[in-house]
C-alpha positions in Angstrom: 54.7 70.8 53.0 51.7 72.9 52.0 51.6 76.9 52.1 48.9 76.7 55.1 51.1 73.9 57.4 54.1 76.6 56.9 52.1 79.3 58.0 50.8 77.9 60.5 54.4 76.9 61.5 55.3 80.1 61.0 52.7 81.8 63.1 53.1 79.3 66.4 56.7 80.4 66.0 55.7 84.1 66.0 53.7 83.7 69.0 57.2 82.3 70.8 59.2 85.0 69.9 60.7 83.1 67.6 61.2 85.8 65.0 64.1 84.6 62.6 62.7 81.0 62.7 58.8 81.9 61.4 60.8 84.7 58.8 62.2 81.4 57.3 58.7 79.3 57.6 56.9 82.7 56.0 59.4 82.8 53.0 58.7 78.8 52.5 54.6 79.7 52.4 55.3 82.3 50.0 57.1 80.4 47.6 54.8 77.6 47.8 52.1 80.1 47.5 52.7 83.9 46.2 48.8 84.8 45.8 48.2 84.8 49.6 48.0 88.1 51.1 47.8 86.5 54.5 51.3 85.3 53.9 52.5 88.9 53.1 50.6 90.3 56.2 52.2 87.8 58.3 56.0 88.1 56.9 55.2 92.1 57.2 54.5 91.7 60.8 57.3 89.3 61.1 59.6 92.2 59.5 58.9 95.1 61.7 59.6 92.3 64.7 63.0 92.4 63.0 63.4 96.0 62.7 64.0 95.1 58.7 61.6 98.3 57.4 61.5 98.2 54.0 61.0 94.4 53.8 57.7 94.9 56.0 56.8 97.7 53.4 57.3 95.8 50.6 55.5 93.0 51.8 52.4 95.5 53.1 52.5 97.0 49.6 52.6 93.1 48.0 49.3 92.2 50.8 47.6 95.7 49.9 47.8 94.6 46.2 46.5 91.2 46.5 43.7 92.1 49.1 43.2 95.8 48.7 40.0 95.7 51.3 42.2 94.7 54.1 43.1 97.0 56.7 45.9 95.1 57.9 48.0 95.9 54.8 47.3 99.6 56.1 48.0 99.3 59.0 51.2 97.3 58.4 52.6 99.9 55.7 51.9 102.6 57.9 53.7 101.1 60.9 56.7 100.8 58.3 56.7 104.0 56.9 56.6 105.7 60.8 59.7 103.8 61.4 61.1 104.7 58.3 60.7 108.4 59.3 57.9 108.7 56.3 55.3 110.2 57.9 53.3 111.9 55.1 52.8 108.4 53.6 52.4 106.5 56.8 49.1 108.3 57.6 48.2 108.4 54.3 48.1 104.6 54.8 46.7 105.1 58.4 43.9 107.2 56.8 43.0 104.4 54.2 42.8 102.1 56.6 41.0 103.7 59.3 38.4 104.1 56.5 37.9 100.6 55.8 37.9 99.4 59.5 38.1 102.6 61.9 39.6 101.2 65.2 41.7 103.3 68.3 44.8 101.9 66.4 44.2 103.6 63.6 43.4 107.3 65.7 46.4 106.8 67.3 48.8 106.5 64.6 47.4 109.3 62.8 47.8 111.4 65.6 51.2 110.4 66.1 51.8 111.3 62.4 50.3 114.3 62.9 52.8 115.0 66.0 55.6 114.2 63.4 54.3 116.2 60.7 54.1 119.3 62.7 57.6 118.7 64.1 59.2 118.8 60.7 57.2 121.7 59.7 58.3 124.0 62.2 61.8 122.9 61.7 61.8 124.1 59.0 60.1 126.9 59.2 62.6 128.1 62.3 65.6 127.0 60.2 66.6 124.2 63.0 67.0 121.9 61.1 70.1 119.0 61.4 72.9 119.4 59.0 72.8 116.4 56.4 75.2 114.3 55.8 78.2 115.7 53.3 78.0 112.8 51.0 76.8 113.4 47.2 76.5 111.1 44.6 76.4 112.1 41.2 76.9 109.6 37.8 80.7 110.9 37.6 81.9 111.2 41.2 82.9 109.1 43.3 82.4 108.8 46.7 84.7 109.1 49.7 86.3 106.1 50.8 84.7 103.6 53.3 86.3 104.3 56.4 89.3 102.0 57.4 87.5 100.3 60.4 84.2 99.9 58.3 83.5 96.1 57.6 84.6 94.6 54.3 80.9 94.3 53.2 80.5 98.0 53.1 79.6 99.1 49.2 82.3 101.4 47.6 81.1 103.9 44.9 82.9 104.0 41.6 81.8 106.0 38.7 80.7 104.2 35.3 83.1 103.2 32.8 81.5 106.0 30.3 79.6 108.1 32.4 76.4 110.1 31.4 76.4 114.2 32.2 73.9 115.2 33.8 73.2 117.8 36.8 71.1 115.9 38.4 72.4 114.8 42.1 70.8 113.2 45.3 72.3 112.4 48.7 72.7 109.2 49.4 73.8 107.0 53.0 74.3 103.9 53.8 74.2 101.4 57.3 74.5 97.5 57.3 74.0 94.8 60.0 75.4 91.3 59.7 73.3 90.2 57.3 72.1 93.4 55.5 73.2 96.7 53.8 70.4 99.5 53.7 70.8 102.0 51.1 69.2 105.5 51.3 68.6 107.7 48.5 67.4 110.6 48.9 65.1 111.5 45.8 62.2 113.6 46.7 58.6 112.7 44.9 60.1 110.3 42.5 57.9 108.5 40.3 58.4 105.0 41.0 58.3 104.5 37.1 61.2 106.2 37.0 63.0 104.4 39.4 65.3 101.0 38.2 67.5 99.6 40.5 69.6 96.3 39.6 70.8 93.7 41.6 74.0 91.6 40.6 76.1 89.8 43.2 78.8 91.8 43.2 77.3 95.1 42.2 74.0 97.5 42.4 73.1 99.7 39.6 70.1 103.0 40.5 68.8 105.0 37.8 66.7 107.5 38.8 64.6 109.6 36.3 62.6 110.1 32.9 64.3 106.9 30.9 64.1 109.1 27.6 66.2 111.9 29.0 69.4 110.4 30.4 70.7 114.2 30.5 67.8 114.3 33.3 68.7 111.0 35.0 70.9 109.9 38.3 73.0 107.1 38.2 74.7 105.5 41.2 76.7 102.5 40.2 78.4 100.3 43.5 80.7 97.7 43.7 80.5 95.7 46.7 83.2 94.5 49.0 81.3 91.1 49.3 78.4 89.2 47.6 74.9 89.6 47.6 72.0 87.6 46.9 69.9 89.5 43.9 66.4 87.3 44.2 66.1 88.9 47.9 67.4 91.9 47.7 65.0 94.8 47.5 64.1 98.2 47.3 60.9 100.8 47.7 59.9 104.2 46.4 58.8 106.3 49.1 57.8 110.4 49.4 61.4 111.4 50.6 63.3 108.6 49.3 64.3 105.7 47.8 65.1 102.8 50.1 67.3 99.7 49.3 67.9 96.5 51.3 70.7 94.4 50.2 70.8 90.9 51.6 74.7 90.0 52.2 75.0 86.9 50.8 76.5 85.0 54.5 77.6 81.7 52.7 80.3 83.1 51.0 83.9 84.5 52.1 84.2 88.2 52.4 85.7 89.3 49.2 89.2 90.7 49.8 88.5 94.7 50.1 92.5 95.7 48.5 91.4 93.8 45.8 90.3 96.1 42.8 90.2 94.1 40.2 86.4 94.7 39.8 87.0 98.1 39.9 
């Protein structure tokens, strides 16, 4: 089958509602074709359908790179990075694209950033803000236990073999669905050079600072209850954070959480 049948496949299933279905026909145009920022537009939209953020922001980022004088890619990172609570970047992408193509779309998602913005100002300024979660991840110390009741795919933090000092922390959360884990860490106005994150089945690696100083650099190493799939798991740098999707890996048994072997 050639790139265009499968998105037009894909499309006609979009139309239907059909969102899981034309994710799958999207992912088979892309890997028949990769240099189509279409495709990426398309999966994108497909994405936020799903509610599956970061992989519409990755894929707006991908279509923005390809086709930079599109206003869809814009439009489609913005949309992402609203839902994503970023809402300094979304209307920087809002404002991009509302330069190459101004539209009411455009106006209005600016002025709900702007709504957003103002929100989190004056929260901060009256002190009002919500307490954050207590977890903290540093390169030497471990996280508290998943909860009993928490699936088997949750990750569980352990600290490297030969960990590096440093004083360098960042919060970090975590939610999954049944075929995800979303990772949230929670480093402000990182460089995205400085950002490495690596996928192994059974495991995620982040780094998270200048590679030449590792005194200067976070490290959160997890081991994972259950398998991933590496080639689709993904992450993106954004103002506020860094946010990673693992994709569970659904073809294989849940890997026995008492066992510790890997640990």
């Amino acid at each position: 089958m050639a790139a265009a049948a499968a998105a037009a496949e894909a499309s006609a299933l979009f139309v239907d509602e059909c969102y899981e279905e034309a994710l799958a026909m999207y992912n088979k145009a892309i890997q028949l074709n990769d240099a189509n920022a279409s495709h990426y537009l398309q999966r994108a939209a497909t994405h936020l359908k799903l509610e599956s953020f970061t992989d519409a922001l990755v894929d707006a980022n991908r279509a923005i790179e390809l086709d930079p004088s599109n206003s869809k890619g814009y439009l489609r990172k913005g949309v992402a990075c609203f839902s994503l609570e970023e809402y300094d970047t979304a209307k920087q992408a809002f404002d991009q694209g509302n330069k190459l193509e101004p539209s009411k779309a455009f106006a209005t998602w600016i002025r709900k950033c702007e709504v957003e913005i103002a929100d989190e100002e004056e929260e901060e300024e009256e002190g009002t803000s919500q307490a954050q979660p207590s977890t903290v991840a540093t390169s030497s110390v471990a996280a508290p236990s998943a909860p009993a009741a928490a699936p088997s795919v949750a990750p569980t933090e352990v600290p490297a073999s030969a960990p590096t000092p440093t004083s360098v922390t960042y919060r970090h959360e975590w939610y999954q669905t049944q075929d995800k884990v979303c990772i949230s860490v929670f480093a402000k106005q990182a460089p995205a050079a400085h950002v490495k994150c690596d996928f192994s089945p059974s495991a995620l690696k982040v780094a998270i600072g200048p590679p030449d100083e590792m005194e200067k650099v976070f490290q959160l190493n997890l081991n994972l209850f259950s398998d991933i799939v590496p080639d689709q798991c993904k992450y993106a740098v954004l103002t506020s954070k860094v946010e990673i999707t693992l994709k569970k890996n659904t073809l294989l048994q849940v890997r026995n959480p008492n066992d510790t072997s890997a640990l």
